[in-house]
DSSP file (Angstrom, degrees, kcal/mol; ACC not computed):
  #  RESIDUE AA STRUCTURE BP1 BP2  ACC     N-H-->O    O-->H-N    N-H-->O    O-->H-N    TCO  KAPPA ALPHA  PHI   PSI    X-CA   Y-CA   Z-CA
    1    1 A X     >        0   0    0      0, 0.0     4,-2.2     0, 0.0     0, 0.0   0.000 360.0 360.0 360.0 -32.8   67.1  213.3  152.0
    2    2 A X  H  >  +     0   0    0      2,-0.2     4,-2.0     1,-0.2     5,-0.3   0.829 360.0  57.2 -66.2 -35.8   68.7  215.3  149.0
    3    3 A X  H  > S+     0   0    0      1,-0.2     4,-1.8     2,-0.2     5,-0.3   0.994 100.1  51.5 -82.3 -38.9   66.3  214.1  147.0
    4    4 A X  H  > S+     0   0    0      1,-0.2     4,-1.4     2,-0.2    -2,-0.2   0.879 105.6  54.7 -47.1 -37.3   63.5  215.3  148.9
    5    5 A X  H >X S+     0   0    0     -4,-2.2     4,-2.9     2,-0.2     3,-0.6   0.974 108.1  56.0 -61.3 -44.8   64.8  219.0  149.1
    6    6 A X  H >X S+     0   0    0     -4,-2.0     3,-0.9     1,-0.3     4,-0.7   0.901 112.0  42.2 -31.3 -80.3   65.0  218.6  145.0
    7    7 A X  H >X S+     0   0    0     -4,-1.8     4,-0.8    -5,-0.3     3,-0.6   0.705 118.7  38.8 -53.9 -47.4   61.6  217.8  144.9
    8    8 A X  H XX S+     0   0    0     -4,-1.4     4,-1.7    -3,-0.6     3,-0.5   0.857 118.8  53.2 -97.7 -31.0   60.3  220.4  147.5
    9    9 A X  H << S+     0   0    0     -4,-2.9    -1,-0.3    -3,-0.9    -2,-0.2   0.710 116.8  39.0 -54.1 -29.9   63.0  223.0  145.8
   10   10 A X  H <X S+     0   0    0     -4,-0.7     4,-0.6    -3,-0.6    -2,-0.3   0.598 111.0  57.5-107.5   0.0   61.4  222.2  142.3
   11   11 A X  H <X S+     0   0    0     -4,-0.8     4,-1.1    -3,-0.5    -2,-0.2   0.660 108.1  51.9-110.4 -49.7   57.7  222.1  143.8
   12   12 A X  H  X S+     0   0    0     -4,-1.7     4,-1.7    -5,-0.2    -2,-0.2   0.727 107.1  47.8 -72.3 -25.3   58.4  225.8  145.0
   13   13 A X  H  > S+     0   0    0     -5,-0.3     4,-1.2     2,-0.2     5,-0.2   0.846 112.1  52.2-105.3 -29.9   59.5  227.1  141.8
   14   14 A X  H  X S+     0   0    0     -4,-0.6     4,-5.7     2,-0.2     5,-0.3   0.892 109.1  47.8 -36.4 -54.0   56.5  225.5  140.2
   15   15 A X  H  X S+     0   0    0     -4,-1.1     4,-2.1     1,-0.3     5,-0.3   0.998 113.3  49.7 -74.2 -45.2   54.1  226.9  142.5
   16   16 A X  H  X S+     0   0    0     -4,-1.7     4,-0.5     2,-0.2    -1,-0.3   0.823 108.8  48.1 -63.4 -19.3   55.6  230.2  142.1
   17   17 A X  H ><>S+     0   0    0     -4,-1.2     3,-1.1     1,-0.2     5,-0.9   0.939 110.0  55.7 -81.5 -45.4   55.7  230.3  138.5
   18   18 A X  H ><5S+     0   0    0     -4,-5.7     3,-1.0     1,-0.2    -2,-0.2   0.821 111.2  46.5 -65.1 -15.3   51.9  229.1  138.4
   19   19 A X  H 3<5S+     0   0    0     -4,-2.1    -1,-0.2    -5,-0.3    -2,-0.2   0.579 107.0  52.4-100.8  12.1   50.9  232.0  140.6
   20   20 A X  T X<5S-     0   0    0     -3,-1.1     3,-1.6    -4,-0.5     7,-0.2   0.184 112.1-115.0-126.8  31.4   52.6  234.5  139.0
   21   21 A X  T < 5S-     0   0    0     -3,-1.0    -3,-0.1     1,-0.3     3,-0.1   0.317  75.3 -56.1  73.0 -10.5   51.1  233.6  135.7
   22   22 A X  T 3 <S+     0   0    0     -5,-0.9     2,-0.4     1,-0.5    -1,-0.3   0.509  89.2 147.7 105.1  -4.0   54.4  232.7  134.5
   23   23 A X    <>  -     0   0    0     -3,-1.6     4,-2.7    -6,-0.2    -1,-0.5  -0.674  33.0-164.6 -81.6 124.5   56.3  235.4  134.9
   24   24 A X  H  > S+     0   0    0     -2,-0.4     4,-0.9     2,-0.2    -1,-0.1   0.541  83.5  61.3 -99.3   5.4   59.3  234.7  135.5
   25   25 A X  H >> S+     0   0    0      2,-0.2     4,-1.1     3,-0.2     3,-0.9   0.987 117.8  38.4 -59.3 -78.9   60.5  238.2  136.9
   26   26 A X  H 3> S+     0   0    0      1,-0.3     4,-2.2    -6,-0.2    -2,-0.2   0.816 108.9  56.6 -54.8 -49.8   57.8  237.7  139.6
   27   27 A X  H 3X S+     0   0    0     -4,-2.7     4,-0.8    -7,-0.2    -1,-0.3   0.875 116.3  38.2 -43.2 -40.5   58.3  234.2  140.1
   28   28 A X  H <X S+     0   0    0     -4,-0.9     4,-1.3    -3,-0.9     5,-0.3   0.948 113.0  55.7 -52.3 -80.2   62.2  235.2  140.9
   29   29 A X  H  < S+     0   0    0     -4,-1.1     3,-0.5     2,-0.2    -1,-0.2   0.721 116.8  37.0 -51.0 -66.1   60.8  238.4  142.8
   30   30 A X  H  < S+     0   0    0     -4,-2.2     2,-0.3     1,-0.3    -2,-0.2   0.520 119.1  53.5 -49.6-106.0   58.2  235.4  145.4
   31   31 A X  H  < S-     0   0    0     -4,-0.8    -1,-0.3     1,-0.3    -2,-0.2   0.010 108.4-138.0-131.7 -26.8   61.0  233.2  145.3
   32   32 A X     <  +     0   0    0     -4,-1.3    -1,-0.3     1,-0.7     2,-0.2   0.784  63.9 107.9  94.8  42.2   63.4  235.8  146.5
   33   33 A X  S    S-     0   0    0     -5,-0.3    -1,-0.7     2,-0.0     2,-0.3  -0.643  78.0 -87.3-143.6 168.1   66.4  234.9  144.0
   34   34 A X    >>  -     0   0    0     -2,-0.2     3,-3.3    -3,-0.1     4,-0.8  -0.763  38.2-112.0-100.5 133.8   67.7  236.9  141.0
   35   35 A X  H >> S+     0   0    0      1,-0.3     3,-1.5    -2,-0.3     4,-1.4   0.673 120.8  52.6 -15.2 -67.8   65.9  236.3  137.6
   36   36 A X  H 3> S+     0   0    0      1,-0.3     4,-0.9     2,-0.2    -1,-0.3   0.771 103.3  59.1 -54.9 -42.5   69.2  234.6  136.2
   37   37 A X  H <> S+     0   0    0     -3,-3.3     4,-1.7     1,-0.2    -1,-0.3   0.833 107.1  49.4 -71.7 -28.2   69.3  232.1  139.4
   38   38 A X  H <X S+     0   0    0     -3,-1.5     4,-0.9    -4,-0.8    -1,-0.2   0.816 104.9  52.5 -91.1  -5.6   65.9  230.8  138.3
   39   39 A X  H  X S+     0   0    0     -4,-1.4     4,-2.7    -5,-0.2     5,-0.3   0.683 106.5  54.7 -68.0 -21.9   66.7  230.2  135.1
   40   40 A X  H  X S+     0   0    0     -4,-0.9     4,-3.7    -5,-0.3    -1,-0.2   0.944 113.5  41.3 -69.0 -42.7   69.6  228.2  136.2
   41   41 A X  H  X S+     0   0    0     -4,-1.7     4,-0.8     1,-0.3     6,-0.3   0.701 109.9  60.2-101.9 -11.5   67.2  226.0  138.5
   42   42 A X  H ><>S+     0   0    0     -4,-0.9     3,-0.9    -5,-0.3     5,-0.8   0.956 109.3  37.4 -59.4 -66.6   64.9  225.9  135.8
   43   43 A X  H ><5S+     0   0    0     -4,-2.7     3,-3.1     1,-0.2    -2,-0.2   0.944 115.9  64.2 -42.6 -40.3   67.4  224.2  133.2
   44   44 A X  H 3<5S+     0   0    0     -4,-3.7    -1,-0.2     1,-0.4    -3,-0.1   0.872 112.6  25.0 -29.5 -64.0   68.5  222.3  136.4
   45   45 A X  T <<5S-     0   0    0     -3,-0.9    -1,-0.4    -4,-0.8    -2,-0.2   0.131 119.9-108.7 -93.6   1.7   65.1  220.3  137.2
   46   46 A X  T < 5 +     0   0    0     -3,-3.1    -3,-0.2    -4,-0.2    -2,-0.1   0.411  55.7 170.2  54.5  -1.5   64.3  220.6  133.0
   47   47 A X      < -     0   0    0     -5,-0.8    -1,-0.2    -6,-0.3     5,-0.1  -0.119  22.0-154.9  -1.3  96.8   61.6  223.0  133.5
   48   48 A X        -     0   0    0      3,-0.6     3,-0.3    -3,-0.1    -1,-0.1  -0.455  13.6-129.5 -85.5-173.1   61.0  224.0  130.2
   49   49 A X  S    S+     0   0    0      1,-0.1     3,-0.2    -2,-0.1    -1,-0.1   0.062 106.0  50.1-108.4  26.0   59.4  227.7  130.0
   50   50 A X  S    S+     0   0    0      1,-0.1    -1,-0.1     0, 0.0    -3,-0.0   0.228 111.0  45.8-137.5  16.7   56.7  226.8  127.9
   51   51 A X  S    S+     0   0    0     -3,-0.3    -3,-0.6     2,-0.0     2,-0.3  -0.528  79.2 102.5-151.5  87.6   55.3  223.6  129.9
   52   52 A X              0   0    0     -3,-0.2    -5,-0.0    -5,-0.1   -38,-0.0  -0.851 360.0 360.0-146.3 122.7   55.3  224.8  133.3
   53   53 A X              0   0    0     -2,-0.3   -39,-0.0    -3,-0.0   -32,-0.0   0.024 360.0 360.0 159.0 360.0   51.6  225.7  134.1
């Protein structure tokens, strides 16, 4: 079950960074966490910022 919230956790912060062009301000802003917390759960999941799109 943990791993299915990961997924759906890292699935959400995808989908907000693809509709919000990549901005990660906005993405934060949809996602309804502070800039610094999605950076976190970006390194988290390995999200680089320059292959998420």
């Amino acid at each position: 079950m943990k791993e299915v919230t990961k997924n759906a956790e890292r699935d959400t912060i995808l989908l907000a960074l693809k509709e919000s062009g990549n901005n990660k301000s906005e993405a934060a802003r949809r996602l309804g966490i502070h800039r610094t917390q999605l950076y976190k759960k970006l390194r988290k999941y390995g999200l680089h910022i320059g292959s998420v799109g």
